[in-house]
C-alpha positions in Angstrom: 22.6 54.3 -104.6 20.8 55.7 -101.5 17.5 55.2 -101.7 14.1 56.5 -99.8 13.6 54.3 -96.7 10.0 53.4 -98.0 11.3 52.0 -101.4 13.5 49.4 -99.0 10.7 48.4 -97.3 8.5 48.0 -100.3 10.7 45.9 -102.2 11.6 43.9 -99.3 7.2 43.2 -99.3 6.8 45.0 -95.7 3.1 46.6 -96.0 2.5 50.3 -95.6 0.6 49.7 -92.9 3.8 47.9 -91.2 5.9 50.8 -91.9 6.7 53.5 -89.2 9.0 56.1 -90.5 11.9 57.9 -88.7 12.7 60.5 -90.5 13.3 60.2 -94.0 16.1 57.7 -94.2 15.1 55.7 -91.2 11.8 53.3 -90.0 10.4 51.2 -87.2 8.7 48.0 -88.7 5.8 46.5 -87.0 6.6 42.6 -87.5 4.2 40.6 -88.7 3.7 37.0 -87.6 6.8 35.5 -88.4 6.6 32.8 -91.7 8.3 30.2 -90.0 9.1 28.2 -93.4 10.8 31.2 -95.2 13.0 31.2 -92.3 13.9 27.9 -92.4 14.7 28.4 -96.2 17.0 31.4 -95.5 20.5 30.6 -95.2 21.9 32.5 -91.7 25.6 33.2 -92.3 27.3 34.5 -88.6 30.2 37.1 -89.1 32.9 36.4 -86.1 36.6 36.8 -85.6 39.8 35.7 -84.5 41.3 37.4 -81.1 40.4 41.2 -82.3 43.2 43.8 -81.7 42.3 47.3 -79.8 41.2 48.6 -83.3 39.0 45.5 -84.0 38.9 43.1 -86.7 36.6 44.7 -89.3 33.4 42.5 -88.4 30.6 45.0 -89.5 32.8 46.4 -92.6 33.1 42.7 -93.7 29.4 41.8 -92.5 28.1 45.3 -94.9 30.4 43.7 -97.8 29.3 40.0 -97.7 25.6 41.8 -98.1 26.3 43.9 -100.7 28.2 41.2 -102.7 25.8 38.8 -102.3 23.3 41.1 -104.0 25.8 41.9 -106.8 25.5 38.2 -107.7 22.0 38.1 -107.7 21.4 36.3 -103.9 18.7 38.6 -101.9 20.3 39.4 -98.9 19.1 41.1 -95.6 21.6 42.4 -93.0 20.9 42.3 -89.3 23.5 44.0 -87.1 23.6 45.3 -83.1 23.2 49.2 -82.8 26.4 51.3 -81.6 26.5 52.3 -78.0 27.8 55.7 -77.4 30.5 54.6 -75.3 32.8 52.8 -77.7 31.3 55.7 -80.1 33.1 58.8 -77.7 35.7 56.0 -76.6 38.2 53.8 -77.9 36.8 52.4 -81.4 34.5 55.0 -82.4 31.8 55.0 -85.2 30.4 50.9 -85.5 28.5 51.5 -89.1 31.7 49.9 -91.4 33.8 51.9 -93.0 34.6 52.8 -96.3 32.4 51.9 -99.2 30.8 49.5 -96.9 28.7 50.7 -94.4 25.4 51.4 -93.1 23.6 54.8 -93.4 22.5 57.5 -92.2 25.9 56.8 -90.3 26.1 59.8 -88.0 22.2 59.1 -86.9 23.1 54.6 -86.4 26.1 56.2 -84.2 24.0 59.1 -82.1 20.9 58.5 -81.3 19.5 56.2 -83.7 15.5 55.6 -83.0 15.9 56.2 -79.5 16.2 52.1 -78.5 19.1 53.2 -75.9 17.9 55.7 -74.2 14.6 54.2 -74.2 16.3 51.7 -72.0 18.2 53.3 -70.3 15.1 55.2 -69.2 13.2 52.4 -67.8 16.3 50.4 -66.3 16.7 53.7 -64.2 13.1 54.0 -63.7 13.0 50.7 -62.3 16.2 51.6 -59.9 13.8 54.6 -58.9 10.8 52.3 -58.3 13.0 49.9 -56.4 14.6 52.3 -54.0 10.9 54.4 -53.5 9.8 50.8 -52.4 12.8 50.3 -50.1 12.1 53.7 -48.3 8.6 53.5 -47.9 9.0 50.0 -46.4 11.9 50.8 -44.2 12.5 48.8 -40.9 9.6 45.7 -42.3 9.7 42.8 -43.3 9.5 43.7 -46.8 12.6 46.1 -46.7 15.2 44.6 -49.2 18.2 43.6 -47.6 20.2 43.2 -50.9 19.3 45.2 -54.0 20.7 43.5 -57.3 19.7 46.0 -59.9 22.6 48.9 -61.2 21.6 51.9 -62.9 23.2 52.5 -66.5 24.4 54.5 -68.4 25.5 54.5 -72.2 28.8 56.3 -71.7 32.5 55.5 -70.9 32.7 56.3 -67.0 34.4 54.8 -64.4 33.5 56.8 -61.4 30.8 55.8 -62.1 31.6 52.1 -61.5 30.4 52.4 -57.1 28.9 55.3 -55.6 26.6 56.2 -53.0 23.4 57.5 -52.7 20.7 58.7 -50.5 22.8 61.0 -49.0 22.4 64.4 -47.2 19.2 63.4 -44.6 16.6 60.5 -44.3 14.4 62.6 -46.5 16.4 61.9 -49.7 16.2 58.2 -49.5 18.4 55.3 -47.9 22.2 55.4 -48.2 22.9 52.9 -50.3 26.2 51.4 -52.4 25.2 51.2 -55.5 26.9 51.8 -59.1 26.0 52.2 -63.2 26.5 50.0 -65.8 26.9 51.0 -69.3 23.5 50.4 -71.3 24.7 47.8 -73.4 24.8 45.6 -70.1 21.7 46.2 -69.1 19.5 42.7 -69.0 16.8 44.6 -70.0 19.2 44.9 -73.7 19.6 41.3 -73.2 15.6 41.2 -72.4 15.0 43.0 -76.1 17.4 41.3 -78.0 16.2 37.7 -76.4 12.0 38.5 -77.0 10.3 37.1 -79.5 7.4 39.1 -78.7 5.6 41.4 -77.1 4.2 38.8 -74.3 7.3 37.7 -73.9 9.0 40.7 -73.3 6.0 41.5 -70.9 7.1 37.7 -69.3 10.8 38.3 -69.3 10.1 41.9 -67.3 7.9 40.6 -65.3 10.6 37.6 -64.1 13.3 40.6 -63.2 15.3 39.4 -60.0 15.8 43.0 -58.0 16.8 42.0 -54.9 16.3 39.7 -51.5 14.0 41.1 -49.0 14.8 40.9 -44.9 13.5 37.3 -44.9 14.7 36.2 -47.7 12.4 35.8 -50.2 13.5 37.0 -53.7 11.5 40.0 -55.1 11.1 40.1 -58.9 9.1 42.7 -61.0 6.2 41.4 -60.8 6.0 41.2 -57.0 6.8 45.1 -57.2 4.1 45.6 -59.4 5.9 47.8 -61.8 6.1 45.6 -65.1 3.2 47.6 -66.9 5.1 50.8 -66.6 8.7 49.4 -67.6 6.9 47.8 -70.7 5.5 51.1 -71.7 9.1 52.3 -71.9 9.7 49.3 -73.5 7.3 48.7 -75.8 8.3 50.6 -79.4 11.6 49.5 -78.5 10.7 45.7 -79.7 10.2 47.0 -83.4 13.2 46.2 -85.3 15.1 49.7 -87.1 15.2 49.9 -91.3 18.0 51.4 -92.6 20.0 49.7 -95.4 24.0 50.3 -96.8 25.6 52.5 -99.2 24.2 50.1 -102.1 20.8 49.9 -100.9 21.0 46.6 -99.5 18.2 46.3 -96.5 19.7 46.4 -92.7 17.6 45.4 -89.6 19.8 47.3 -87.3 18.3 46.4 -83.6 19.6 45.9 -79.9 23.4 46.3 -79.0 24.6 44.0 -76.2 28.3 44.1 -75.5 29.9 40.2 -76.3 32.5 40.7 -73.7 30.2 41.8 -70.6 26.8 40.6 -72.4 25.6 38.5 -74.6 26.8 40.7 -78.1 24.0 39.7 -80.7 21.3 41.9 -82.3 17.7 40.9 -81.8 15.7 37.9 -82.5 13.3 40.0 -84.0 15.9 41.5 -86.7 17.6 38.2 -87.5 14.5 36.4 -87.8 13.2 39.1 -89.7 16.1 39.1 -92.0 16.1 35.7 -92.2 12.2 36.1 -93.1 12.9 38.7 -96.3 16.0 36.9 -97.4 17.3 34.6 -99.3 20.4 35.0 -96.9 20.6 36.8 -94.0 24.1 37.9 -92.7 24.7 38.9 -88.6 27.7 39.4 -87.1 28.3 38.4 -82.9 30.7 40.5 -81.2 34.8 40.2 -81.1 35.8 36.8 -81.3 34.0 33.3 -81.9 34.8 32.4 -77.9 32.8 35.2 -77.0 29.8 36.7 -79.3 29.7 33.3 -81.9 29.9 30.5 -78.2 27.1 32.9 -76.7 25.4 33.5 -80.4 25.4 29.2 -80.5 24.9 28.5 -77.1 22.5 30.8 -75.9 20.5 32.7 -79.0 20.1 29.8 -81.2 18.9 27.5 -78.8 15.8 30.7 -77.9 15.6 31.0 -81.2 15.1 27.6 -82.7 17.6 29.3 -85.4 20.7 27.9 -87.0 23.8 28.8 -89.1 24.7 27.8 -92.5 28.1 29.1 -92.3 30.5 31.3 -90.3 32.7 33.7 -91.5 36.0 34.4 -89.3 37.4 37.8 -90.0 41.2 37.8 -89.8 43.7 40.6 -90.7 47.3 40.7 -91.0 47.5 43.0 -88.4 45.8 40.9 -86.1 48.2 37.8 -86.8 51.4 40.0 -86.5 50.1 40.9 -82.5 49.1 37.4 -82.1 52.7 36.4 -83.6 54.3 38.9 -80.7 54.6 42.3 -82.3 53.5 45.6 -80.2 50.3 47.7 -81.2 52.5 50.3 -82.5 54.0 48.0 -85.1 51.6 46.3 -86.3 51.2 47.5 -89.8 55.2 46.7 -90.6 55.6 43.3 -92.8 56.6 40.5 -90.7 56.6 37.0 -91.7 57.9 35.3 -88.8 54.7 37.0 -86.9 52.4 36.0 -88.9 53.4 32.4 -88.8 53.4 32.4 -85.1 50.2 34.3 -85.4 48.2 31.9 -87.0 47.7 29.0 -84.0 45.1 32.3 -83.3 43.3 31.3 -86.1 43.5 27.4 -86.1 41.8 28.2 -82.3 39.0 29.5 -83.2 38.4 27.2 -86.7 38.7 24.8 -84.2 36.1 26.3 -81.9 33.6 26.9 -84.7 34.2 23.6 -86.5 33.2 21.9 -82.6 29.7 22.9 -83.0 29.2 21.9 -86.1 29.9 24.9 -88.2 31.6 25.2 -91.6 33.8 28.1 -91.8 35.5 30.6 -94.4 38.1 32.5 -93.4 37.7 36.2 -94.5 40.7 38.4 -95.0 39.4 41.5 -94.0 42.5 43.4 -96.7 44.1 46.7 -95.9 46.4 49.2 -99.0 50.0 48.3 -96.9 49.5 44.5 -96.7 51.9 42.4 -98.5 51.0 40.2 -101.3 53.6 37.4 -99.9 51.5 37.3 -96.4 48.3 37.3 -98.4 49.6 34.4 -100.5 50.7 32.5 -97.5 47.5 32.4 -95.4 45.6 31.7 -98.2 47.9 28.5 -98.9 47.9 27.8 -95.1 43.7 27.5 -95.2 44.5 25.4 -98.5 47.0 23.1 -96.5 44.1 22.7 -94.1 41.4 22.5 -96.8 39.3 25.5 -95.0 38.2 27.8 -97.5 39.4 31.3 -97.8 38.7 34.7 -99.4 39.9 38.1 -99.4 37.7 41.4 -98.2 38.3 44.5 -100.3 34.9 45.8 -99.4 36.2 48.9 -97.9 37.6 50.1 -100.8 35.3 48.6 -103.2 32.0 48.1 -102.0 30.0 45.1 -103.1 32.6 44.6 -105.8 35.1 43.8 -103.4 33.1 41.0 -101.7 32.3 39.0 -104.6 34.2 36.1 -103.7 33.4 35.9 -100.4 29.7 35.8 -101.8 30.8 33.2 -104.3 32.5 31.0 -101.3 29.3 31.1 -99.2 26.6 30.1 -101.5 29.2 27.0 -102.9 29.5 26.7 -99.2 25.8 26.4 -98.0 24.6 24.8 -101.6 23.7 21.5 -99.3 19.7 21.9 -98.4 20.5 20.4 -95.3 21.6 22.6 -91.5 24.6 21.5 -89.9 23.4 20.8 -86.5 24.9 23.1 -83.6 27.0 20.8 -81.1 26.2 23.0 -78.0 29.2 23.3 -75.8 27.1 22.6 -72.7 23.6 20.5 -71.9 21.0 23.0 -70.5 20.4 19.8 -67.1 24.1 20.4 -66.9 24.8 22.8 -63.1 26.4 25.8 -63.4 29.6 25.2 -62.6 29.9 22.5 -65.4 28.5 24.5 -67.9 31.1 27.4 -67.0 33.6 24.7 -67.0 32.8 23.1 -70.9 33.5 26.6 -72.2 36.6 27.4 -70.6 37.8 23.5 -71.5 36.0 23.4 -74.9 36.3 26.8 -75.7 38.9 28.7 -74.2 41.2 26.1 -74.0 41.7 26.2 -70.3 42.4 23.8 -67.6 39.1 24.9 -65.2 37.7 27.5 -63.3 38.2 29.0 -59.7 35.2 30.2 -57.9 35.7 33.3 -55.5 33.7 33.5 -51.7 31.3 35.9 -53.3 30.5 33.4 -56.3 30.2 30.6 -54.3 27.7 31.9 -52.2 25.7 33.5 -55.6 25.7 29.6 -56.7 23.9 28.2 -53.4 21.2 30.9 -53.5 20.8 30.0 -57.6 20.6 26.6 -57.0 17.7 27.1 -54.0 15.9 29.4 -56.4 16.2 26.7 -59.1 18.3 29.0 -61.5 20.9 26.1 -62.3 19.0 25.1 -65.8 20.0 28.6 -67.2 22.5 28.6 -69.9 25.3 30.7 -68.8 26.6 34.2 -70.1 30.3 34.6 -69.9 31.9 38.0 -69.0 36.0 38.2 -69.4 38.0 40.1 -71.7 38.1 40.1 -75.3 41.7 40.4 -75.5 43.0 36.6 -75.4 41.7 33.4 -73.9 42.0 33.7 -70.7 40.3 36.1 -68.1 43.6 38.9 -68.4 43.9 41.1 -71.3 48.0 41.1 -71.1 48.2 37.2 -72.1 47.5 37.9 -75.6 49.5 34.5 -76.5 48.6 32.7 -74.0 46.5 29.0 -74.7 46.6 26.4 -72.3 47.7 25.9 -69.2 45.5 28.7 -66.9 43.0 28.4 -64.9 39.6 31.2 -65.4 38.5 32.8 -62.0 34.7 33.7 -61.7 34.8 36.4 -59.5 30.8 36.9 -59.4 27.6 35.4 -60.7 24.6 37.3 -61.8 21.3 35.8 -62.1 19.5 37.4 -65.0 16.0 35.7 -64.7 14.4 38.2 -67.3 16.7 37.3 -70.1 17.1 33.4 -69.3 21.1 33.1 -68.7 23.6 33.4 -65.7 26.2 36.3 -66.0 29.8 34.5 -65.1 31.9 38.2 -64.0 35.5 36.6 -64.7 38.9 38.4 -64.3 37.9 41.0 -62.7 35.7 42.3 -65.7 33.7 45.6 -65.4 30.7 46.6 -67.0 31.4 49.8 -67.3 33.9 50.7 -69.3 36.4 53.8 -68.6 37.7 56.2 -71.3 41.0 55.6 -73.1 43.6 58.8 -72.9 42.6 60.4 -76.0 39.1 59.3 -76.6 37.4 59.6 -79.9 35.6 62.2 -78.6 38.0 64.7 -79.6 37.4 64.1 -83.5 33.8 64.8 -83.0 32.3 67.4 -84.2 29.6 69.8 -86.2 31.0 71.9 -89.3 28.7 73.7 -91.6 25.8 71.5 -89.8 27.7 67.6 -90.5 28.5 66.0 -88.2 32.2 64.6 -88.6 34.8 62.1 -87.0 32.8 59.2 -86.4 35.3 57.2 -88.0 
C-alpha cells in the first residue's frame, strides 16, 4: 500500500522540521546528529552476488524483498540502496528500482531524474573542469601553469566518443588545446566524495583535498590552492541529504549516491546506511555485482570510514547465473542443465569463501525465476546443506514481501548473537600500494599477482612522494569474472591482474587501481534500452 511520503517519514520518527518534500511521493531529509547506540543495535545485512551475468543477479529485487519480508514478520526494517545512473538506465540493464512486486517507487522518477543528486554533480565536476582550465589560461607560460591536469569531465550517459577528445580548439581565444576526456557520473570522485561524507565539514574537507593536477614545477595543486571549494560545495551542498522514498509495501528506502562497483567504489551513502541503520531495527544495503567487487570495497573501504559493520551477507545466486558459469552461452541460459549447474557452482563456493575471509556469515539467496526446475532448486539447496551454509529461495518478484519470508526468517536466526563478527580486512591500511593491490588479487580474486604498466609505475613514485601510500585502494576491472578480461568467465587461478593506471583520489580517501584496460565510460550495447522508452497517455514506460 503506497503511502504519502510524509506518513514514512513520520512513522519512521523523522521531525517535520527535518522533512523536505519532493514532490509528493518523494523527500530530502535533513539528518540529525547521528544516535550512535541505535546504530550499533541495528543489524546491517549487505546484499552481494556471485559472478553476475549481462542481465545481473537480481541484487535490488532481492534487497526490496528481504525489506519487505522482514516487516511482514514484524522486524522494522529500513532499506538503503545506490541511485540509478542514466547510463545503464538508456543502456544495457535498464531500470535499477527491482522488479516485479518488489521494487522501489515512484520508479520512473528513481530511474530519471530523481532529486537531482546527478546532475547536481555532474554540474560542479564540470564546473570545476571549467575553473581548472580558466586557471590554466590565465596563467599561461608561468610557473603556476599546470603541466598535467588530472580531473575528466562527466557525464551520466553511455558514450564512448566521448572517452578522449580535444579541446580548446579554433584560436588562442577559446582556451588551451588540451587532451582531455568524460567519465560517466557514477565515476566521478566527487560521487565517491558524497557517498564517503559523514558531514557537511567533511565533505567541505574532502573537496577541499581534490588533486587536479601538477603545475610546471611540480608541486601538486588541489582545490583548495585554486580556491574554488566554496563554490563546488554550494553545488554540493543539498546533495548530502539522503532521498525518502519507500517500496510497493511501504517499507522506508534511503535511496542516496550511485557509484559504479566495477570502475568505483559501488555503495550508497554513509549518510543513508547510517541513517537506516539509525531508524531500524535492520537495515538492508546492497554493494554492486559481485562480493570481489562492491562487498571487498563495501568491507575494505566503507566500513573502515564508517566505523560500521555487517551482521550478515546475503549472496544472490540464480540458476541462470550457474548454467554460464557451468559453460553455457547467454542465449541459453534459461534451458535446464544439470551438468552446468554443477560445474557452476565452484562460482559460488568462490565467493562464500571470499565473504567467510572477512569474517562474515553468509546465506545464500536464490533469487527464483517461473522456468527453473524444481530438481536444480533441490540440488543447490542440498549442496549449501552439504556445506552447512544456509540457504533460501527469493520469490519476491512475484510475491512481494510474501515471497521473502524465509530469507527474513534465516537472517534474524542468523544474526540472533548480540555480538558483530569482526571484519578481517583483506589488507592493513601501513600496508604500500602495491601490497594492498596484491592481497586482493591473492585473497580475493584468486590470482597469482599483479603487473604494473610504465604509466603506473611512474603514478606510484609520485603517490609515494606525496605520501598517498596509506590510502586503501579502489579496484577498477571488469565484473564479468575474476580476472581483469570479461571473456574468462571460468577462469580462477593461475593469471596474473595488470594495473594499467593509478588514480589518486585524495578527496574520497582511496587509490583508483585501472586494471584490464577498464574504461569509465561506458559505450552503448547494439540495441540499447533506450528503444523501449517511452511516454504514452503521459506514463512513462519501458524502464524495465
Amino acid at each position: 500500500m503506497i503511502k504519502p511520503i510524509l506518513e514514512v517519514a513520520r512513522e519512521l520518527g523523522i521531525r517535520e522540521s527535518e522533512f523536505i518534500p519532493y514532490g509528493r511521493a518523494k523527500a530530502k531529509i535533513e539528518m540529525p546528529t547521528f544516535d550512535e547506540e541505535r546504530i550499533r543495535r541495528s543489524k546491517l545485512i549487505l546484499v552481494t552476488s556471485i559472478t553476475p551475468t549481462k542481465s545481473g543477479n537480481g541484487k535490488t529485487t532481492t534487497s526490496i524483498g528481504i525489506a519487505d519480508g522482514l516487516r511482514k514478520i514484524g522486524k522494522k526494517s529500513v532499506l538503503a540502496l545506490r541511485e540509478p545512473s542514466l547510463g545503464p538506465v538508456f543502456g544495457m540493464k535498464g531500470g535499477a528500482t527491482g522488479g516485479g512486486k518488489s521494487q522501489v517507487t515512484p520508479a520512473a522518477e528513481i530511474n530519471l531524474h530523481f532529486n537531482g543528486d546527478f546532475h547536481a554533480i555532474t554540474s560542479a565536476n564540470n564546473t570545476l573542469s571549467a575553473l581548472l582550465d580558466n586557471f590554466n589560461y590565465f596563467n599561461k607560460g608561468t610557473a603556476r601553469e599546470l603541466r598535467e591536469v588530472l580531473w575528466r569531465r562527466v557525464q551520466d550517459v553511455n558514450d564512448r566518443s566521448l572517452r578522449y577528445v580535444i579541446t580548446g580548439l579554433n584560436g588562442n581565444k577559446n582556451g588551451i588545446p588540451a587532451e582531455t576526456g568524460f567519465d560517466i557520473t557514477p565515476a566521478s570522485e566527487l560521487m565517491a566524495i558524497l557517498c564517503l561524507s559523514r558531514d557537511m565539514d567533511d565533505l567541505r574537507a574532502r573537496i577541499d583535498r581534490i588533486l587536479l593536477g601538477y603545475q610546471a614545477d611540480g608541486s601538486p595543486l588541489t582545490v583548495k590552492e585554486l580556491g574554488v571549494g566554496g563554490s563546488i560545495m554550494a553545488l554540493m551542498k543539498d546533495v548530502l541529504a539522503p532521498n525518502l522514498v519507500q517500496t510497493f509495501e511501504g517499507t522506508p528506502a534511503f535511496i542516496h549516491g550511485g557509484p559504479f562497483a566495477n570502475i568505483a567504489h559501488g555503495c550508497n551513502s554513509i549518510m543513508a546506511t547510517k541513517a537506516a541503520m539509525h531508524y531500524g531495527e535492520y537495515a538492508v544495503t546492497e554493494a554492486g555485482f559481485g562480493s570481489d567487487l562492491g562487498a571487498e570495497k563495501f568491507l575494505d573501504i566503507k566500513c573502515r570510514i564508517a566505523g560500521i559493520t555487517p551482521s550478515l551477507s546475503v549472496l544472490v545466486v540464480t540458476l541462470q547465473s550457474f548454467r554460464l558459469h557451468g559453460g553455457v552461452k547467454n542465449a541459453d541460459l534459461k534451458q535446464p542443465n544439470m551438468d552446468a549447474l554443477t560445474k557452476g557452482l565452484r562460482n559460488l563456493e568462490r565467493h562464500i569463501d571470499n565473504l567467510s575471509s572477512f569474517g562474515q556469515k553468509v546465506l545464500v539467496a536464490l533469487n527464483k525465476f517461473d522456468t527453473d526446475p524444481q530438481d536444480e532448486i533441490d540440488y543447490i539447496r542440498r549442496w549449501c546443506d552439504d556445506r552447512t551454509v544456509a540457504f533460501a529461495i527469493n520469490e519476491a518478484y512475484a510475491k512481494g514481501g510474501d515471497g521473502a519470508v524465509e530469507m527474513a526468517e534465516k537472517i534474524v536466526e542468523l544474526t540472533s548473537m548480540d555480538e558483530l563478527p569482526a571484519i578481517h580486512y583483506a589488507y592493513e591500511l601501513q600496508d604500500d600500494i602495491v601490497s594492498k593491490i596484491e592481497k586482493v588479487v591473492r585473497r580475493v580474486y584468486g590470482g597469482d599477482g599483479i603487473v604494473l604498466s610504465k604509466k603506473a609505475k611512474g603514478r606510484l613514485k609520485r603517490m609515494d612522494a606525496l605520501g598517498f601510500s596509506q590510502l586503501p585502494v579502489c579496484i577498477a576491472k571488469t565484473q564479468y569474472s575474476f580476472t581483469d578480461k570479461p571473456e574468462e568467465v571460468r577462469t580462477y587461478e593461475g593469471f596474473t591482474i595488470t594495473v594499467d593506471d593509478l588514480v589518486i583520489n585524495s578527496g574520497a580517501g582511496f587509490i583508483v587501481a585501472v586494471c584490464g584496460e577498464m574504461v569509465r565510460m561506458p559505450g552503448l550495447p547494439e540495441i540499447p534500452s533506450a528503444f523501449n522508452i517511452d511516454v504514452v497517455n503521459g506514463e512513462i514506460v519501458g524502464l524495465s
